[in-house]
N, C-alpha and C positions, 0 to 999 in steps of 0.2 A: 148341420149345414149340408145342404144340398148344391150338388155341382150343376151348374147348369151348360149346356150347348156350348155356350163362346168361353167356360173354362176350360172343358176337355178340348176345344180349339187350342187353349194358351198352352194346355201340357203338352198338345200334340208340337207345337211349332216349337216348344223348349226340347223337346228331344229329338225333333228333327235337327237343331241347331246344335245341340252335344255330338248326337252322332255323327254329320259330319265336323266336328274339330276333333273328333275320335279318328275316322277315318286317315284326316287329312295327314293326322300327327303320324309318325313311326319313325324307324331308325332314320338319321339322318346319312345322307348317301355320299357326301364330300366326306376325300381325305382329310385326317388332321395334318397338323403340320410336324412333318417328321419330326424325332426326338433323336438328331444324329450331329457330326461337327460343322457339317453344313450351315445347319440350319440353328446353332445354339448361340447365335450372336444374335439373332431374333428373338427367341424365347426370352434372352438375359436383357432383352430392350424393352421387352412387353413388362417386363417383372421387375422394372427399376419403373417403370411409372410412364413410359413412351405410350401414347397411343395409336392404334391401329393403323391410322390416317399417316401420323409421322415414318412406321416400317413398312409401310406398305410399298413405296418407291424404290427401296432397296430390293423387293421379289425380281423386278426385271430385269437385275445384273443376270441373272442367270434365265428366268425364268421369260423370256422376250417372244417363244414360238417358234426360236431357229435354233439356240444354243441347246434347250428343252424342250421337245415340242410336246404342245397340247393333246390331247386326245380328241379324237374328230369332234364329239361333244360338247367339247367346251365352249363355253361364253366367251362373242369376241371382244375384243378391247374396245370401249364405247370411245367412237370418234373424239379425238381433242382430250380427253380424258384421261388420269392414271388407272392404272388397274388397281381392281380393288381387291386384292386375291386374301385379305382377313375378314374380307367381310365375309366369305364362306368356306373357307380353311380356317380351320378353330386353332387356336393353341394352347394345349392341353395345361393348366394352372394344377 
């Protein structure tokens, strides 16, 4: 079997496509979500079957940008919206 032009096209454009989700991939740069007393009434809600969406409301008792404030970086609260702070705060299972 011989390769011809538009195959070494198709390998060229499948390693261009690995490479980058190579690149894109590496450590993930969000905190987890502490492992302290804080924060262990979240962990024990995620692990009884709550989902993300249901503990998420509860972050802003504390977590509002006055009580705890953000780091200048952070994502602001989408207008009208809850924050979604599990969607990229993990909690370590």
């Amino acid at each position: 079997m011989k390769f011809q032009k538009r195959d070494w096209f198709f390998v060229a454009i499948i390693v261009v496509v690995l490479g980058i989700f190579i690149l894109i991939s590496g450590k993930e740069k969000t905190k987890l979500v502490p492992q302290n007393a804080d924060h262990q009434k979240f962990h024990d809600m995620i692990k009884a079957g709550k989902t993300k969406k249901e503990v998420d409301p509860l972050c802003e008792a504390c977590h509002d940008g006055v009580k705890i404030a953000f780091p200048k970086d952070h994502p602001a609260k989408p207008g009208g919206q809850p924050m979604r702070c599990l969607f990229c705060h993990k909690i370590k299972r």
